[in-house]
C-alpha positions as CSV (number, residue, x, y, z in Angstrom):
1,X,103.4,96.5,87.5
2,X,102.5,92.8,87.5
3,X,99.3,92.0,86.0
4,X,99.5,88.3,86.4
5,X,100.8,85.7,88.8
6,X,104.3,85.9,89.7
7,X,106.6,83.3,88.1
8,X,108.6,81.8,90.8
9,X,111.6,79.3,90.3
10,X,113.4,77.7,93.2
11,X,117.4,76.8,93.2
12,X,117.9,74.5,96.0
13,X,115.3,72.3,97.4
14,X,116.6,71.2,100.4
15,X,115.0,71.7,103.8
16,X,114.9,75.3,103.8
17,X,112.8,75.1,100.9
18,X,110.7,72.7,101.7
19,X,110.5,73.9,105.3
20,X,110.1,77.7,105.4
21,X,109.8,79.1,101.8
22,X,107.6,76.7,99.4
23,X,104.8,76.5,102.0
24,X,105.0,80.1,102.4
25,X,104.8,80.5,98.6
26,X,101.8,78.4,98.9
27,X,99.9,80.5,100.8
28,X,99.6,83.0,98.4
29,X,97.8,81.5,95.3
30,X,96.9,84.5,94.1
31,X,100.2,86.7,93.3
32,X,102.0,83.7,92.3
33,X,102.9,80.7,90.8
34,X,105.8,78.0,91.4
35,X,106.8,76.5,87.4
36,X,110.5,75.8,88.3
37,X,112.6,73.7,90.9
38,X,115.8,73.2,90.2
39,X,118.2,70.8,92.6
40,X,121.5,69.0,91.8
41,X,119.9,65.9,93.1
42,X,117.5,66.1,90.5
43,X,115.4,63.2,92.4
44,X,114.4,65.8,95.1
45,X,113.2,69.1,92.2
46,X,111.0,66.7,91.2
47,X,109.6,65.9,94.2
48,X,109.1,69.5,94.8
49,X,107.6,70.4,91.8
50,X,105.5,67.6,92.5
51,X,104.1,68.5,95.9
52,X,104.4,72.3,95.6
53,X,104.4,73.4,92.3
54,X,102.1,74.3,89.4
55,X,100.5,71.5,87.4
56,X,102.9,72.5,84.6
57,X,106.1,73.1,86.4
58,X,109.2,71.6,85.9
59,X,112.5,70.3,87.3
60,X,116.0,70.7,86.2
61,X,119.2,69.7,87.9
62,X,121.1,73.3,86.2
63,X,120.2,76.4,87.2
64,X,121.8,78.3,84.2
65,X,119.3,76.0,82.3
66,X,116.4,77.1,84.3
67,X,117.7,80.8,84.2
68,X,116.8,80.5,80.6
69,X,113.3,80.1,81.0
70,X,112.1,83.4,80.4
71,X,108.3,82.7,82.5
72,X,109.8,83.0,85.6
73,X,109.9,86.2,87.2
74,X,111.6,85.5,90.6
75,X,114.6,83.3,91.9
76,X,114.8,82.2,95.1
77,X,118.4,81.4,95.8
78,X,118.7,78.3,98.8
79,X,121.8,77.1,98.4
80,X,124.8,76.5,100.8
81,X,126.2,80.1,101.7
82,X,129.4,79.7,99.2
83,X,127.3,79.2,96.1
84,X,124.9,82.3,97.1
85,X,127.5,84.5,94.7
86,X,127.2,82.4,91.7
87,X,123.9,81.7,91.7
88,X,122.7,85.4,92.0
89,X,124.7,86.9,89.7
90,X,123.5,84.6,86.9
91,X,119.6,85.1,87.8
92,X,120.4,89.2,87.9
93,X,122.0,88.4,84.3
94,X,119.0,86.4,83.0
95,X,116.6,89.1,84.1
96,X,115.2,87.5,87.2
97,X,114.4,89.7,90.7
98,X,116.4,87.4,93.4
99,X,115.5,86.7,96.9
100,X,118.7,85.0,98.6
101,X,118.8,83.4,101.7
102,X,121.4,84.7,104.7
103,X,124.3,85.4,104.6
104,X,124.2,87.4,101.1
105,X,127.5,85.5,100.8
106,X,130.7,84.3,102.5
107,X,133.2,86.4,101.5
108,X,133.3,90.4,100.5
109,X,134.7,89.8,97.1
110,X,131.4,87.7,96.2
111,X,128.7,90.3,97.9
112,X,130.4,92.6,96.0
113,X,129.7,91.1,93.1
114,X,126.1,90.2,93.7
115,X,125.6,93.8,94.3
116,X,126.8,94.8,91.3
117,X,125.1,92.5,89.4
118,X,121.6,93.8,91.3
119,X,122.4,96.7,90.6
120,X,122.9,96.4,86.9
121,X,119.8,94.4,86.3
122,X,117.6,96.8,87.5
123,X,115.5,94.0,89.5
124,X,114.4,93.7,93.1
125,X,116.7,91.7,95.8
126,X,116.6,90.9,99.2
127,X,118.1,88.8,101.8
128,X,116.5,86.2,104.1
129,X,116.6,87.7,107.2
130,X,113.0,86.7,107.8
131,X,113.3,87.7,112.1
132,X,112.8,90.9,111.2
133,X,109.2,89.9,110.9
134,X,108.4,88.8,114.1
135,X,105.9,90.6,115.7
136,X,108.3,91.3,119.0
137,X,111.0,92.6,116.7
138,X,108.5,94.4,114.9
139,X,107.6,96.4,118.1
140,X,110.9,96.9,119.2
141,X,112.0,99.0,115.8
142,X,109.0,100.7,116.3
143,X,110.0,102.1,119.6
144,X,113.7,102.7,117.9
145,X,112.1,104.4,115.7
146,X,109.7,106.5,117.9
147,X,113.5,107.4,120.2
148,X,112.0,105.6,122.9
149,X,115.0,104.4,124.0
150,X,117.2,107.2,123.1
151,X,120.8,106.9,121.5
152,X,122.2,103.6,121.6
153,X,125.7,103.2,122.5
154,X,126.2,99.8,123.5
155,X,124.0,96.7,122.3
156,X,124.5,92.6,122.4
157,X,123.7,90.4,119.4
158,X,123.2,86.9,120.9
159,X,123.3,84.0,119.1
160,X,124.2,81.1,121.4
161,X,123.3,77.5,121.5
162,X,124.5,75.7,124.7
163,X,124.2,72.4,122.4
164,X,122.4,73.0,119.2
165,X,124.8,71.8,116.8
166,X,122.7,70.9,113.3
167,X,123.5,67.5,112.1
168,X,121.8,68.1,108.4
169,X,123.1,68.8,105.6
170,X,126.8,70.8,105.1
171,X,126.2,73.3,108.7
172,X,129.7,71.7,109.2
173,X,131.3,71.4,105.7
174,X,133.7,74.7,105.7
175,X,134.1,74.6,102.5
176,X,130.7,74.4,101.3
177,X,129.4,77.2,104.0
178,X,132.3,79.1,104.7
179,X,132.1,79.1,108.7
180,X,130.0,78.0,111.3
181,X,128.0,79.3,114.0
182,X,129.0,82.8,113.6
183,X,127.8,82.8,109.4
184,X,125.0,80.6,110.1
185,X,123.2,82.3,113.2
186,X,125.3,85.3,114.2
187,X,124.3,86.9,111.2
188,X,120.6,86.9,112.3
189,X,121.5,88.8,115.7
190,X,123.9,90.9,114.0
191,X,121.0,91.6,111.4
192,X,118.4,92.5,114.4
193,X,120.7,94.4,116.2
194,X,121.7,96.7,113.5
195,X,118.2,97.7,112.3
196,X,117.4,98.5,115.8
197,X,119.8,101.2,115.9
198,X,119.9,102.1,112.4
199,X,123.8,102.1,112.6
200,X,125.5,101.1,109.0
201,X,128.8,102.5,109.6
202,X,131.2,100.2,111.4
203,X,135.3,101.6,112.4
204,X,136.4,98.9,113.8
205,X,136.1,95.0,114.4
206,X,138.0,92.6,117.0
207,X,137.3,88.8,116.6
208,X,137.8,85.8,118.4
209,X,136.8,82.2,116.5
210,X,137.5,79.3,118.2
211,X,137.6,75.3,117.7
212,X,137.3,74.0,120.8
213,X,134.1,71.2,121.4
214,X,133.7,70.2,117.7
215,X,136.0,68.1,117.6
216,X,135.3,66.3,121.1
217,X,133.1,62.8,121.2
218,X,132.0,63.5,125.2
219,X,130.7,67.1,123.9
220,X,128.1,66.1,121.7
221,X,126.4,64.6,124.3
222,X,123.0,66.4,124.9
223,X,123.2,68.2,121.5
224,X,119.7,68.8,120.9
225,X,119.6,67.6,117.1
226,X,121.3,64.1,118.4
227,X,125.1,63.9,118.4
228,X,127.4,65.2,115.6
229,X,130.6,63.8,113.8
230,X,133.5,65.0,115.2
231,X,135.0,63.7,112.2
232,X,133.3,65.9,109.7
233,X,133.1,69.2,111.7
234,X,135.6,71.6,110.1
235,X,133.6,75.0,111.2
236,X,134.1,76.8,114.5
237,X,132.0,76.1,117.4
238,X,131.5,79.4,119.0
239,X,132.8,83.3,117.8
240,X,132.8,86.5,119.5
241,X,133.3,90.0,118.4
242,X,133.6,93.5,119.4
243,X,132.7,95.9,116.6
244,X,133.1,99.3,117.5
245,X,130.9,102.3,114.9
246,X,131.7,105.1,114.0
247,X,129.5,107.5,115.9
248,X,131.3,105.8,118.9
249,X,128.6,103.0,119.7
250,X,129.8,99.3,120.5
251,X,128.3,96.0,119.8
252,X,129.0,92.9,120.9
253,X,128.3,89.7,118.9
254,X,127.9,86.5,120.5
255,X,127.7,83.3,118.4
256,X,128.0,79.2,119.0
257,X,126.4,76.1,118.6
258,X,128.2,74.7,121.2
259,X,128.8,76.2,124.7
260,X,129.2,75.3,127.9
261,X,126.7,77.7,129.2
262,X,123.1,78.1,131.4
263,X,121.8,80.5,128.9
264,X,120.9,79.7,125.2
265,X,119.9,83.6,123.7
266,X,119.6,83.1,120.0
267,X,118.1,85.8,117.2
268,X,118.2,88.0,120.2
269,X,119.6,91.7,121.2
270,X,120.3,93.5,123.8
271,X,119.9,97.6,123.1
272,X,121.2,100.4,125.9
273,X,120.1,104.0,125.2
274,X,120.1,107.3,127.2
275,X,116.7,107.1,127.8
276,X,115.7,103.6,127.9
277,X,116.7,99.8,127.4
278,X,115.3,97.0,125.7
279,X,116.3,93.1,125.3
280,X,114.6,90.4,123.3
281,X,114.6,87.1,124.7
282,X,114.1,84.2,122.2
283,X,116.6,80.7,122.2
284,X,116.3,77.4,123.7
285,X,116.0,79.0,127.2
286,X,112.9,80.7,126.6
287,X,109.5,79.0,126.3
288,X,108.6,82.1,124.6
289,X,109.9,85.0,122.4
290,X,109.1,88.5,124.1
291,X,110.3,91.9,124.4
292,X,111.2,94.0,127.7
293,X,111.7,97.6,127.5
294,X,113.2,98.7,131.0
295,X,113.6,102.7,132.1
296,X,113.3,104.4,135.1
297,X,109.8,106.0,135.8
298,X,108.3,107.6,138.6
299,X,111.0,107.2,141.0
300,X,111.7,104.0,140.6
301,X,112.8,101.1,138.0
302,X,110.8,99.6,136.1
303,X,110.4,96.9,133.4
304,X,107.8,96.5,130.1
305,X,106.6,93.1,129.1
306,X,105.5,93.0,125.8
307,X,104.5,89.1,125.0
308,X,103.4,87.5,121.0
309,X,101.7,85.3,123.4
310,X,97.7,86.1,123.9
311,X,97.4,89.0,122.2
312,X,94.7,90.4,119.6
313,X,97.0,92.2,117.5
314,X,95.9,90.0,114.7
315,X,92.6,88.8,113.1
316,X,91.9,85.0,112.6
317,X,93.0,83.4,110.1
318,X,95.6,85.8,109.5
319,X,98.9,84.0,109.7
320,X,101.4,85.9,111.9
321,X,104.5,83.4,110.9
322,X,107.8,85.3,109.7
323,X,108.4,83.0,107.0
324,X,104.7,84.0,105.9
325,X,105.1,88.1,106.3
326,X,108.6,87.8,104.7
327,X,107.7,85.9,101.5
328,X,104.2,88.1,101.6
329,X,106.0,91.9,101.6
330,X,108.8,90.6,99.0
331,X,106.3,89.8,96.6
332,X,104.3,92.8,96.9
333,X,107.2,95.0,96.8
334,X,107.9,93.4,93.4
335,X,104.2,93.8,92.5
336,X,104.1,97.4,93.7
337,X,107.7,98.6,93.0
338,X,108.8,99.5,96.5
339,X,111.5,98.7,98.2
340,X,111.8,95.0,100.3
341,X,112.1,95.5,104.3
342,X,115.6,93.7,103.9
343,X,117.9,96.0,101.7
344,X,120.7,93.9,100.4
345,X,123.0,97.3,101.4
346,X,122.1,97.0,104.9
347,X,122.9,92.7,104.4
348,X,126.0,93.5,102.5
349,X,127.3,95.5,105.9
350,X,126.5,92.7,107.9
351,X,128.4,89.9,105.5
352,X,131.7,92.8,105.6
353,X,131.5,92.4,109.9
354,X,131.4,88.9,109.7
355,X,134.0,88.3,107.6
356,X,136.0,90.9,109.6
357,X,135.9,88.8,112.9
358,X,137.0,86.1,110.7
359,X,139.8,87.9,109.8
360,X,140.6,89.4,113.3
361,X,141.0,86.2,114.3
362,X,142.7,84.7,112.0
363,X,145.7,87.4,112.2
364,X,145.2,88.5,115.6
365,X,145.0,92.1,115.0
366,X,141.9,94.5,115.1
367,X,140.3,95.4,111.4
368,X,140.0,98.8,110.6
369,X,137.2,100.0,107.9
């Protein structure tokens, strides 16, 4: 049990730092404390440290330097998806809890070993996989977990973008992030939609990746982060998969940045039970997120609005932001010793589809578990 301020280091300050998790930190002066930044480009942990951090914190441009400063208590890992591995296993060796930002990591082999490592250390970890606290989401796994909607056999994870390529850092640099679309959003859906039904245990998975408007000048046209490189993008554009569980469910997983299509569906799901359905509807397409539960009742078919927009759930003053509630429950489960509402088994499942589609499509066969 903590009886002072969490220690907090940063690896990575790029734009998800700076964006979603140091002004999140920030709002919690009183369980912790930001005294480490740590960035290649040295230029921009300083500036960090500078704007967000403690009036003694410092910068370093090595993380296994930073690792060595026993203060800090937590790591938060932001780094391009193929140097998530790394990264992790040498804060669980330095003693450090570790909160990693999706995917856990790009490849089996290297979730593998950050799991072992976690598991050695003894420490807390968690993935970010911060939808899960959006207050839609949040009602929908309440129902799933009240059997509301019954036993789900068949459910969509929708991640699509009809142009919403991101023209920032490496989103296109294979080597550096290991895949496109399908790693960098699908894994939010696929995230979602397997906490809804509470359904770790995948037998099958068929994939299809394809590399088809990347490469094209006249498609980037209307990309909603201004036009891309064609040049430079070495990632797929869009990836589909059928994964079929164990207990005979089947999911379908939906991802692109690019698409010729009317409807942009992103860190959604679709869920179909015996007794009822749901869908969340959040993307481009959608002026707001919200949640529909539809069943039949009273003779006749009917559908459930549930809307974030207007409603008294919350006090004011209290921020409702995901970013917020993530960073807000991590911390306290450190503080209080209980478990984070992202397990890292539950992320590790999700890494082992992914990379399964991959695969599938690479070879052209189905992958069995």
């Amino acid at each position: 049990m903590f009886m002072e301020k969490l220690k907090i280091g940063i690896v990575g300050c790029g734009g998800n730092a700076i964006v979603k998790h140091l002004p999140a930190l920030m709002k919690l002066p009183d369980i912790c404390e930001i005294v480490a930044f740590c960035d290649i480009a040295k230029d921009k942990a300083y500036n960090a440290a500078k704007k967000f951090g403690s009036s003694d914190a410092k910068a370093y441009s090595d993380y296994f330097e930073m690792f060595q400063n026993k203060s800090i208590d937590v790591v938060y890992i932001l780094l391009p998806n193929v140097m998530h591995c790394p990264a992790t296993v040498a804060a669980f060796e330095a003693g450090k809890h570790v909160m990693c930002e999706k995917p856990m990591a790009h490849t089996v082999a290297d979730a593998q070993l950050m799991m072992n490592a976690w598991k050695k250390s003894g420490k807390q970890f968690t993935i970010g996989y911060q939808n899960r606290f959006r207050p839609e989401v949040q009602a929908l796994y309440r129902a799933c977990k009240a059997d509301e909607l019954g036993d789900i056999y068949f459910a969509k994870a929708h991640a699509i973008r009809r142009r919403g390529v991101p023209t920032w850092g490496v989103f296109t640099n294979k080597a550096l992030q290991g895949g496109g679309p399908l790693i960098d959003i699908g894994t939010h859906a696929l995230d979602l939609t397997l906490w809804m039904m509470d359904n770790y245990e995948p037998e099958s998975v068929t994939g299809s990746v394809y590399y088809k408007l990347g490469n094209l000048l006249q498609a980037t046209e209307g990309n909603v982060f201004g036009p891309w490189d064609p040049g430079t993008f070495e990632v797929e554009d869009s990836a589909f998969g059928m994964i079929k569980m164990k207990n005979g469910a089947t999911i379908i997983l939906e991802a692109s940045w690019a698409l010729n299509i009317l409807d942009s569906k992103e860190e959604a799901t679709t869920l179909c039970g015996t007794k009822a359905g749901a869908e969340i509807r959040s993307g481009m397409s959608y002026k707001k997120d919200e949640l529909i539960i539809n069943r039949g009742h009273l003779g006749h078919l009917v559908e459930e609005y549930i809307s974030t927009t207007g409603t008294v759930a919350y006090s004011d003053g209290v921020s409702t932001d995901p970013g917020f509630l993530e960073t807000k429950q991590w911390l306290e489960a450190i503080i209080n010793g209980t478990k984070p509402l992202v397990d890292p088994e539950q992320a590790f499942v999700v890494t082992q589809i992914l990379e399964a589609i991959y695969e599938s499509a690479e070879t052209g066969k189905t992958v069995y578990f």
